[in-house]
N, C-alpha and C positions, 0 to 999 in steps of 0.2 A: 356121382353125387351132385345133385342141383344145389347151387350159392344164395343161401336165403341173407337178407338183408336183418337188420337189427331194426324193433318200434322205433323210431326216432323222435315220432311229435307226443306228449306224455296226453295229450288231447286225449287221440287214438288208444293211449294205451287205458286211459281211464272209462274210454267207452266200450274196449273191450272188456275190462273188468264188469261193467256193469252189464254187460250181454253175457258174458260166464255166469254173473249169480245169480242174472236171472234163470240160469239150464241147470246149475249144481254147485254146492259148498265146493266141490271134490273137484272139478273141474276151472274154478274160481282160485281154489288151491292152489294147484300144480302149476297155474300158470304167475301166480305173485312169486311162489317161492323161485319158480324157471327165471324171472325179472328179478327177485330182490337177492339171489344168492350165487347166479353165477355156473350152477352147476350144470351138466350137461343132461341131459331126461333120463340118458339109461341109468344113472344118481338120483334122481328125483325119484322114479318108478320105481325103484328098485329098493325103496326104503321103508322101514314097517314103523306101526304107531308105537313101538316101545323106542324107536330111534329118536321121537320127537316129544315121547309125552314128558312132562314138569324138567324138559329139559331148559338149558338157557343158551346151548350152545348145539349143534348139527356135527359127530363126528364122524367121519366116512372112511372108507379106503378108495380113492376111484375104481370105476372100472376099466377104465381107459389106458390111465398112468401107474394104477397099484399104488399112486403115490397117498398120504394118509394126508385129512383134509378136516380141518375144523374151522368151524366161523357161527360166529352168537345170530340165534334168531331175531330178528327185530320186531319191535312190537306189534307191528301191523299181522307181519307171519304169527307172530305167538297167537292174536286174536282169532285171526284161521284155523289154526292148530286145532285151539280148545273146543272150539266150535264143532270144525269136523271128528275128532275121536272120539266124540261122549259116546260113552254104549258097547266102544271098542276095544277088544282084545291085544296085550301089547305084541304078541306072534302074528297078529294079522299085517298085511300087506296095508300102504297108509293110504294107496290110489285102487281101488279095485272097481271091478263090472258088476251090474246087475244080476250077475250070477255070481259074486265072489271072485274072481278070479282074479289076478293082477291084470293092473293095467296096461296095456304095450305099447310099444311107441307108433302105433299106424293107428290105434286110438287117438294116441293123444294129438299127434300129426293132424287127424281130423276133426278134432276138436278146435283144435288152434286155428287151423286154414278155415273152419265154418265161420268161429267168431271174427279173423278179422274180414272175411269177405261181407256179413253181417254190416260190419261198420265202414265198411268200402273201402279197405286197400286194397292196393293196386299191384303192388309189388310183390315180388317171391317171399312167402313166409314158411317156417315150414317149425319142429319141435328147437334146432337152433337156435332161430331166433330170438327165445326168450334167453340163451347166455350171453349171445349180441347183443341182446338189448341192454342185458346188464351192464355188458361192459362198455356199452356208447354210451350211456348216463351216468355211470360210474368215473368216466373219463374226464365229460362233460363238465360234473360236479367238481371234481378233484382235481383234476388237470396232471394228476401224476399218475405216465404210463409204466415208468418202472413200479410202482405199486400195483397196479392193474396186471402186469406182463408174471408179478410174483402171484397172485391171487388168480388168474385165469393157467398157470404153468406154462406161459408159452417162453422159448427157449431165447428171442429177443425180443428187442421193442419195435421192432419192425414190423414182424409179424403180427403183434399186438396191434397195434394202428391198420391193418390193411384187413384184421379179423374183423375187427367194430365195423369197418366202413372210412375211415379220418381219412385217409390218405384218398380214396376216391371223391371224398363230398371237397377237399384241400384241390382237386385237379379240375374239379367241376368248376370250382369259385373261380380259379384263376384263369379258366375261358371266358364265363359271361363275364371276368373285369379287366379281360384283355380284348381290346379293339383298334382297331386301325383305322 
């Protein structure tokens, strides 16, 4: 498995956003909810429009952990939501292809790696990225990794900090501001 990195500068993240809507609502979608929620894609993809619609809250079972997962949509997702299901079926699949079909994660993979090459990063990005991303601005903002560490399931905060990236960008600092 290659180690993709989390958006870090919210620049990039807003210019990817705006390179997604220009290509598709659907595609615009999956990558705010992958940023505002945390979830892993095989979660994202694997959810239909009765999971989301006149809902206020996202409940799941993973697929990962089987563990059961709820967290309130925020406005920005709500305003995505409504936008993408008009028309739609609540049995239907909420990410799908121009043939119908659900969406897979080598799709989305390539979605994500077009737009952020698009806006020119550099770094390893890959369908990951957008829970990383979550959780290094989730971090960022809050500063509390036992919340982040309950919210992403990871089993310490160790691990937590070395998912996001904290503990690598913490090793970087303290070279360029160590000199002899």
């Amino acid at each position: 498995m290659n180690i993709v990195e989390p958006i870090r500068n919210k620049d990039d993240l807003k210019r990817i956003e705006h390179t997604l809507e220009k290509q598709s609502l659907r595609d615009l979608l999956f990558f705010v909810m992958g940023t505002n929620s945390g979830l892993r894609i095989s979660d994202i993809l694997g959810l239909n429009v009765g999971d989301v619609r006149g809902k206020t809250h996202i409940c799941i079972t993973e697929k990962k952990t089987h563990k059961h997962k709820r967290f309130p949509i925020n406005q920005k997702l709500q305003q995505l939501i409504i936008r993408h299901i008009e028309g739609k079926k609540d049995k239907e699949p909420l990410f799908t292809t121009v043939y119908n079909n659900r969406l897979d994660r080598h799709q989305a993979y390539r979605i994500i790696n077009k737009a952020c090459t698009t806006v020119g990063i550099k770094y390893k990005v890959g369908t990951h990225s957008l829970r990383k991303t979550f959780g290094y601005h989730h971090y960022i903002r809050f500063n509390d990794i036992a919340l982040l560490q309950k919210i992403l399931n990871h089993s310490s905060t160790s691990i937590t900090l070395r998912y996001i990236g904290i503990e690598q960008d913490k090793i970087d600092e303290s070279y360029m501001n160590f000199i002899l």
